[in-house]
N, C-alpha and C positions, 0 to 999 in steps of 0.2 A: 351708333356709328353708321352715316351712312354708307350703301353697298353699289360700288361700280360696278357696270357691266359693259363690257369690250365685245363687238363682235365684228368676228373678223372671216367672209365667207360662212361658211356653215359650224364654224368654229363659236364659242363663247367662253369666255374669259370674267372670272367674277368674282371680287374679292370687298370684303368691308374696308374701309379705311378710316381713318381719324378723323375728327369733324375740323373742316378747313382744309381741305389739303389738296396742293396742287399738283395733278398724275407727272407732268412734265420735271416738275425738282425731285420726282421722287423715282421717277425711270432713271434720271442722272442719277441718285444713290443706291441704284441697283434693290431698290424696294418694290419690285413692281411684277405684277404677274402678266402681264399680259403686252406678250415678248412680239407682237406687232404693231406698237405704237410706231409709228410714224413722227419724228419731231427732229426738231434743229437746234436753233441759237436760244431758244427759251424764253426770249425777251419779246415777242408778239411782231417781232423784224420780218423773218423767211417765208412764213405761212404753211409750213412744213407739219406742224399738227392739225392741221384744219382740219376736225370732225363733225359729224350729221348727229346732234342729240335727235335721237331715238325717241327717249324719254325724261321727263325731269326738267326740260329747259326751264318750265316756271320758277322756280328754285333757286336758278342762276342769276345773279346779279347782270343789268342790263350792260349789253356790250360796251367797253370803253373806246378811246378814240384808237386804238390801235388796232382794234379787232375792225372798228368803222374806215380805217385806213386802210387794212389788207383785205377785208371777204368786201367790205363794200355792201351792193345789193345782196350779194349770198348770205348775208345777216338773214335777209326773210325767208331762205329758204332750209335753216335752221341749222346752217354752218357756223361753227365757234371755233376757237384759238384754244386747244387746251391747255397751252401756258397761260394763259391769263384765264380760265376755271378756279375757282376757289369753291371744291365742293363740301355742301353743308348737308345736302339729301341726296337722297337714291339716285340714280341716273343710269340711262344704257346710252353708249355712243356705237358711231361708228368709223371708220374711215374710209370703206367700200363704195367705190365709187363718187370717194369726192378730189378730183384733180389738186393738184397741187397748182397755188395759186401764182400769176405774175409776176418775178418781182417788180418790188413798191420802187419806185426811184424817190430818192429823198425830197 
């Protein structure tokens, strides 16, 4: 099972989860430790979960066009959508320090 780790200021947050599994539908079920996620609509729209992978990015499936739509260049600077994360390994995020992004106009 891979193990998530959240940190949040001098704070960390770190729970195993089930292989696949997206932090964002699982904060909407009230399955989630780590009670400063940052997120919106769900759907890779808002840009409202934008976090800083820490660790782990290799792991991650290569950003779709929605995450290439919202972070844009922030892609290279190792900003991700964590509604559209589907984690399979480890990983530490953050969201300290990453602005919440423009919004997209259609």
């Amino acid at each position: 099972m891979p193990q998530v780790t959240f940190r949040k200021g001098e704070e960390e947050f770190s729970e195993a989860v089930a292989d696949n599994t997206n932090l964002v539908v699982r904060a909407g079920i009230k399955k989630f430790p780590w009670p400063h996620l940052r997120y919106g609509c769900g759907m890779g729209k808002c840009g409202k979960c934008a976090c800083r992978v820490l660790d782990g990015a290799e792991s991650l499936a290569e950003p779709n066009w929605k995450e290439q739509k919202v972070l844009g260049e922030k892609l290279a600077e190792g900003l991700r959508l964590a509604c559209q994360l589907w984690i399979v390994n480890d990983i530490t995020l953050t969201q300290d320090g990453v602005p919440l992004p423009s919004p997209v106009k259609p």
